[in-house]
N, C-alpha and C positions, 0 to 999 in steps of 0.2 A: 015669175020665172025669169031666168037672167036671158039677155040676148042671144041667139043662136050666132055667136060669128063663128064664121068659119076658114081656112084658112084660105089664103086668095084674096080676101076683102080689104080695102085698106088697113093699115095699121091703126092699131094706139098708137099716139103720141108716147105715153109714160104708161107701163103695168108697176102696179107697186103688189108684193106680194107678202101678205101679210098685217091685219086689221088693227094692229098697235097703235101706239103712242110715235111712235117712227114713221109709220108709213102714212099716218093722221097729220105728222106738222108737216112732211113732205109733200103731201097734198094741196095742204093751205099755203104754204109760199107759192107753188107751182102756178095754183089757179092766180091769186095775187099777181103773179109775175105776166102768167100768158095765158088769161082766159080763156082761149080760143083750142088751146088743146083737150084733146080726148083724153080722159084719165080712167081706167080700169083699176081695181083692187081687191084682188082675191082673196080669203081668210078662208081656213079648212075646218073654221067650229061654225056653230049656227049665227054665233056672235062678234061683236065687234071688240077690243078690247078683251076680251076673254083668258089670254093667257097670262102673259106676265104684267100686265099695264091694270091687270085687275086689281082692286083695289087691296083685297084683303091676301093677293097674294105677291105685297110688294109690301116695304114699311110705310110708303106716301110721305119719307121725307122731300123737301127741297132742299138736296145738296148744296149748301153754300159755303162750305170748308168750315163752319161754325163751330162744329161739334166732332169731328170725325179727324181722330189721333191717325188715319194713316195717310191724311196730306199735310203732317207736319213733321220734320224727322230731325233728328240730334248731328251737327256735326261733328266731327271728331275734336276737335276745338272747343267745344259745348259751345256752341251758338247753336243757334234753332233758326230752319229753313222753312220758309211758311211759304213760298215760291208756286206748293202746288195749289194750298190752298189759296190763295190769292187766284190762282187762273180760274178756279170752279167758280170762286165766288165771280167774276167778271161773267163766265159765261152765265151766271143763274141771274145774274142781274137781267141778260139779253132775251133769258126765258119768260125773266117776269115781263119786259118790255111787248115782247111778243102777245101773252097774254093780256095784258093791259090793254092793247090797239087790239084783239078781237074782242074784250069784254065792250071796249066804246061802241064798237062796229056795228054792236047786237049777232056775231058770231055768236061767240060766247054768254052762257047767262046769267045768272048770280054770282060772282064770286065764292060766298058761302056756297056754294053747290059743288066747290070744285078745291077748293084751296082755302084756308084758313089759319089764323095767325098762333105760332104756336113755339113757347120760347126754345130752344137748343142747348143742351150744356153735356158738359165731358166731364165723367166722374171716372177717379182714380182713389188706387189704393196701398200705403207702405211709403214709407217718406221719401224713398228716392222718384219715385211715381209724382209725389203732391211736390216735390221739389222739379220736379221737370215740367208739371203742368203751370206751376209758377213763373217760370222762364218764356216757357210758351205765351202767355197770356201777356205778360210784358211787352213780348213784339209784335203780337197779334193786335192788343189792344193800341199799340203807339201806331198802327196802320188806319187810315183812315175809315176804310172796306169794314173794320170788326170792333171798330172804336165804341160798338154798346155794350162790349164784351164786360162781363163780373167775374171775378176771382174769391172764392175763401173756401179757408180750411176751417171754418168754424160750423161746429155742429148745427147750433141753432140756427146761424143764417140760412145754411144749407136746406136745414127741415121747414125756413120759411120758403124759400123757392121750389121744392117737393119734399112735402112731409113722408110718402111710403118710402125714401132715400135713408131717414134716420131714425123712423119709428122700431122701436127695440134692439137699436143699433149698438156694441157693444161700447161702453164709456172706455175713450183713450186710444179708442180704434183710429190710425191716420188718415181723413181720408180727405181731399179736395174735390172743387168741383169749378169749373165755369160756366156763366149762364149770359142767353144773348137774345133778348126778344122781338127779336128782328126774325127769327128764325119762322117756319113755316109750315104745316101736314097739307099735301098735295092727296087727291082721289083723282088717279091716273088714268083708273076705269070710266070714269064720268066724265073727265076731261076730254080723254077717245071720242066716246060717246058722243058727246059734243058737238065735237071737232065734223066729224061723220055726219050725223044729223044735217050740221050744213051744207056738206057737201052734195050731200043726196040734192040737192035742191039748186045745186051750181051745176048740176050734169055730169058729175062724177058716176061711173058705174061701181056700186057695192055689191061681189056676189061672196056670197057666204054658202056655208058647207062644197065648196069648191075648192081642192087640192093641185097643185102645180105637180105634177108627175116626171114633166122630162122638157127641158131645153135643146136648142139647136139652133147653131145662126143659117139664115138664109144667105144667099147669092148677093142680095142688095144690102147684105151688113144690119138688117134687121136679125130679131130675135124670133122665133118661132115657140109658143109653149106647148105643153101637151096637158089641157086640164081636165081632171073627173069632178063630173057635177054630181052631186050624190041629192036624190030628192027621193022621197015616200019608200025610202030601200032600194032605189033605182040607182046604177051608176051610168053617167052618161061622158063618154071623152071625144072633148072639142078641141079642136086647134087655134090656137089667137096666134095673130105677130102684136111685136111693139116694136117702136125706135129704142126703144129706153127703158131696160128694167131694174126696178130697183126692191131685194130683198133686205125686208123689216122685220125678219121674222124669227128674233130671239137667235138662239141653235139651229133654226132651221135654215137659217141662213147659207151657213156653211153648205148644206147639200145642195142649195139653190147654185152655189157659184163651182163646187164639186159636178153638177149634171151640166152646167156651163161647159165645162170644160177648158176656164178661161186659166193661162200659165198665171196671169198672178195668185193664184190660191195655193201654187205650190209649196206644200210646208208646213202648210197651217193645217189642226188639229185643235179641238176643244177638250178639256175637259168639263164634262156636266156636274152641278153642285146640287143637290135637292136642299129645301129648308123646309124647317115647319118652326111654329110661333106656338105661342102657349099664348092665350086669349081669357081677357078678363069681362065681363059686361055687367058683375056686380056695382048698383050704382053708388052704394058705401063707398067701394073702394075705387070706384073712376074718380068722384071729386074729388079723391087726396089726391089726384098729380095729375098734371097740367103740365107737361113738358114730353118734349124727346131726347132722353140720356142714354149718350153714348159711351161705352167704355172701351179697357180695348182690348184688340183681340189678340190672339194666342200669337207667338213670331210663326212668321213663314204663311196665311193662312188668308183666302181671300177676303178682300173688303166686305165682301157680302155676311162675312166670321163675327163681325165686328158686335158683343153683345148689345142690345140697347132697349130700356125700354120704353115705347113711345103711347102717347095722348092720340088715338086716331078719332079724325071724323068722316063717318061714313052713312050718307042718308041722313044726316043732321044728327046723326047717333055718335054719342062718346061709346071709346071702349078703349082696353089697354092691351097692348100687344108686346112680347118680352120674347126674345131670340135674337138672330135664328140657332137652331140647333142640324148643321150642318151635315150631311152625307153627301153619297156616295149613288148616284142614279144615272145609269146609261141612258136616260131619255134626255132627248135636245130639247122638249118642251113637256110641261104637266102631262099633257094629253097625247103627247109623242107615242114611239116603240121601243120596245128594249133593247132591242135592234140599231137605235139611231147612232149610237157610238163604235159599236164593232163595225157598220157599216159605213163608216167615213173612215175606215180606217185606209188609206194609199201607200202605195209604194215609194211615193217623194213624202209623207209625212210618217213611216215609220219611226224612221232615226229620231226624229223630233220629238214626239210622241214618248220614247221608250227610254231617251235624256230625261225627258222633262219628269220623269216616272221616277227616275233615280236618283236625282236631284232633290225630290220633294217627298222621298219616302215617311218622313214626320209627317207632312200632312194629310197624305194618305191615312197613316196613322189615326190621324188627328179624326178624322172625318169617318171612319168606320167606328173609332169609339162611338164618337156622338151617335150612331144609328142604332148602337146596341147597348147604347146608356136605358138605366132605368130612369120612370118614373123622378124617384127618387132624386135619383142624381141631376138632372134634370131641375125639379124643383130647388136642390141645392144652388145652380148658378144664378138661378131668379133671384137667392135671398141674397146673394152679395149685392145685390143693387137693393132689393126690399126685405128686410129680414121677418117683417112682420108678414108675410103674402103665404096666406092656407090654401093649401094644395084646391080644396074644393072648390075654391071661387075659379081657377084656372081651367078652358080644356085647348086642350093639345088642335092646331089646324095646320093644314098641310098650304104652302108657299109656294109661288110660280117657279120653275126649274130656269137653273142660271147656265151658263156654259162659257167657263172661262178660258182666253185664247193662248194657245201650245202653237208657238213659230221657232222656226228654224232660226240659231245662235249662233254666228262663226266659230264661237270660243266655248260653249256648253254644248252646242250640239242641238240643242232644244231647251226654251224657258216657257214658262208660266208667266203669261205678261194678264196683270189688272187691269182693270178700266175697258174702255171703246177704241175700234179702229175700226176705220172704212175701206175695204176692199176692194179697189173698183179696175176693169178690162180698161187697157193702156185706150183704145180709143175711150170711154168713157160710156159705152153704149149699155153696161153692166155695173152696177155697185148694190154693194151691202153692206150693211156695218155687221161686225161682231162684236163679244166680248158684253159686261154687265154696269154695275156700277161706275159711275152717276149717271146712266145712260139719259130716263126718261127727265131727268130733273135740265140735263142738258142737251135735249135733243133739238134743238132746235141749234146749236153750233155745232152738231154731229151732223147736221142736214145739208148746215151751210158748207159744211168741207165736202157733202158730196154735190154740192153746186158747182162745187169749187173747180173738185178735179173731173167732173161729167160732161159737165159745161161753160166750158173757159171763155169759150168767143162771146159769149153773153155777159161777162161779170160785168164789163164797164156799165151796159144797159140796166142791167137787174138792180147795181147795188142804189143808185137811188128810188129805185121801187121799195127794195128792201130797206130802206131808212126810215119808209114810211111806216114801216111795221115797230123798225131798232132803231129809233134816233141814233146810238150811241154807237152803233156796228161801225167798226172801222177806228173806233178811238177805243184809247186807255185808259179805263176807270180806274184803274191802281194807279195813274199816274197823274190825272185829273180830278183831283178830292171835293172843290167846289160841283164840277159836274158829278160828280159819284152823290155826293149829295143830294142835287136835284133829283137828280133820275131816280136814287130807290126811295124817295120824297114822293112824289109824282106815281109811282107804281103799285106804291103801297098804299096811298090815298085808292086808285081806281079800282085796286083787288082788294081795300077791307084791311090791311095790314098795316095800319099804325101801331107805329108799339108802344105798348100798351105795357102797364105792371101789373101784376097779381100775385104778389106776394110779397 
């Protein structure tokens, strides 16, 4: 049974609300930093991890800008700007970093249990496609960060680094690809898991089937929450304070900092994405490939669009995983209400909201086909990546729900911005992130920036605690090629990630 507090009683130090991957690294620096505080962590399923950090309802890449065509873009000049990909791949490095010092620690336990080495390549199609991925690979590969990167347009090669890529593929057909076995499959669910398991044992409070219902700050600039404990069909609603709350919880976030009522959320709007995957576990067809292949996605359309399909392991079990095929879902989380997007809907995020809607009428589009595509059509996009792949070895599974962020634009009115942002109350006493993609693979510099802006008078203190976690926090691996070296040398020894060739 979880503690009875009540309100009146001292505070929490930090509530984190929501059992993620976010609210798990947030935890582990915090105790690292200042053992001595009280940490509480609400999650509203029975489990930890559960929602979108679960395994089979994420792809379990490690984003490191390897593979993924929408952190590289064309300038008008034809040169190629790798600018974003280079930042992902710095923060993935810090991830790995992080991980490495809890797997030493005996935090963490096997490496295999959690992450495993697993190559990345971008496959394209139509010669201006394999001529632009040519280009790309040129400056990607002349950067130190992606220097194990491979280039060819040649079929054979190709079908030695994934054979289901060209088995039955038609002769003459253009197609390139890049391959970089540096690359990684992260189990985000077991990683949580993990992370929590220790916790419990540092004094951390874990309540679970516990929902946050309603915020309010108190007179002393604390937070006040309003939580239902749901046990045996019973609901039971307690009052907690905290000095510090911090929402990790996908979409739900947003409502957390909406029943705040703090003015920085003014504006901001999500749209919710559902995915589902088509799932292979025949073991014929897992040992032709060995990779996770990216392609790309439709213009206008979020990174989460991006087709690909990946090598996962999960439970020590191979399996192939090919999406996502994108809709259209008012719920802020899998397990959410249908309810959770009409009901964020405000008065200050209208205008935003109904821009961003008119603005992106295609992908609306876009995204209601896919719900009401068949079968069929469906298996169709599988075979441009495998042409040889029968319907029957696939089944259809449903993916953790994304919710991508709709802010207020001087000049549109309202955009649809990709990626993470941290939303945090000007004194710092509130933050959340929102937004999806590369969230969990980077969350651990998505945490730092809300160290950043929550608790400032601390950094000087904190940051050589936190060195001891990120040797490299503070320097520039893109700019530092011998230490960039070292370090993903070093990381990839402790977590199992030597690269390796197989094919």
């Amino acid at each position: 049974m979880p503690m009875k507090t009540q309100a009146g009683l001292r505070p929490y130090d930090v509530v984190l609300i929501g059992g993620g991957i976010m609210s798990a690294t947030l935890a582990i620096l915090l105790k690292h930093l200042e053992p001595t505080w009280t940490i509480a962590v609400f999650e509203r399923l029975p489990e930890v991890g559960a929602e979108a950090s679960a395994a089979w309802h994420n792809a379990g890449t490690g984003h490191a800008g390897l593979c993924e065509l929408n952190y590289t873009s064309e300038n008008p000049d034809g040169t190629i700007d790798i600018d974003k990909a280079v930042a992902v791949n710095e923060q993935f490095q810090l991830t790995r970093q992080l991980w490495a010092a809890l797997v030493e620690a005996g935090i963490l336990g096997k490496p295999e249990t959690f992450i495993n080495p697993m190559p990345h390549m971008t496959l394209v199609h139509g010669r201006e496609e394999v001529d632009f991925l040519r280009r790309r690979h040129e400056v990607m590969s002349g950067h130190h960060l992606f220097e194990n990167m491979r280039f060819s347009d040649d079929l054979d090669t190709i079908g030695q680094w994934a054979p289901l890529l060209t088995r039955d593929r038609a002769a003459g057909e253009p197609i390139a690809a890049t391959r970089d076995i540096t690359g990684s499959d992260v189990d985000f669910g077991e990683l949580t898991e993990q992370m929590f398991h220790h916790l419990r044992w540092q004094d951390v409070e874990i309540h679970r089937s516990c929902e946050v219902r309603g915020l309010r700050r108190n007179n002393d600039g604390t937070w006040q929450l309003r939580v239902d404990w749901r046990t045996d069909g019973d609901r039971l609603t307690r009052k907690v304070d905290a000095r510090f709350v911090f929402a990790g919880a996908g979409g739900w976030a947003l409502k957390v900092l909406q029943k705040a009522g703090i003015p920085e959320v003014r504006g901001y709007g999500l749209l919710p994405v559902s995915g589902r995957f088509l799932r292979c576990d025949n073991p014929a067809v897992v040992e032709r490939h060995e990779a996770k292949v990216y392609g790309k996605a439709p213009a206008g359309t979020p990174p989460m669009s991006m087709p690909h399909l990946d090598t996962r392991v999960v439970d020590g079990r191979r399996a192939l995983l090919f999406g996502p095929y994108a809709g259209v879902n008012p719920k802020f989380l899998k397990k959410g209400s249908i309810l959770d997007a009409p009901a964020s809907v405000r008065r200050h995020n209208i205008a935003p909201l109904t821009a961003m809607l008119k603005d992106n009428l295609p992908l609306i589009r876009l995204l209601v086909s896919q719900v009401t595509a068949t079968r069929k059509k469906k298996m169709a996009v599988l075979r441009e990546f495998a042409p040889s792949a029968n319907a029957e070895d696939w089944t259809m599974i449903t993916a953790g729900q994304r919710a991508q962020i709709v802010k207020a634009d001087p000049e549109h009115g309202g955009v649809l911005q990709f990626g993470t942002e941290v939303v945090a109350s000007h004194d710092g006493s509130i933050a959340a992130v929102l937004g999806a993609s590369p969230g969990a693979s980077t969350a651990p510099s998505i945490v730092l920036d809300v160290l950043h802006q929550c608790f400032p008078r601390y950094r000087r203190i904190w940051e050589p605690r936190l060195r001891e976690l990120m040797p490299t926090l503070g320097v520039s691996l893109a700019h530092d090629a011998r230490l960039a070296r070292q370090t993903m040398a070093r990381t990839a020894e402790v977590l199992g990630l030597q690269a390796r060739s197989i094919g």
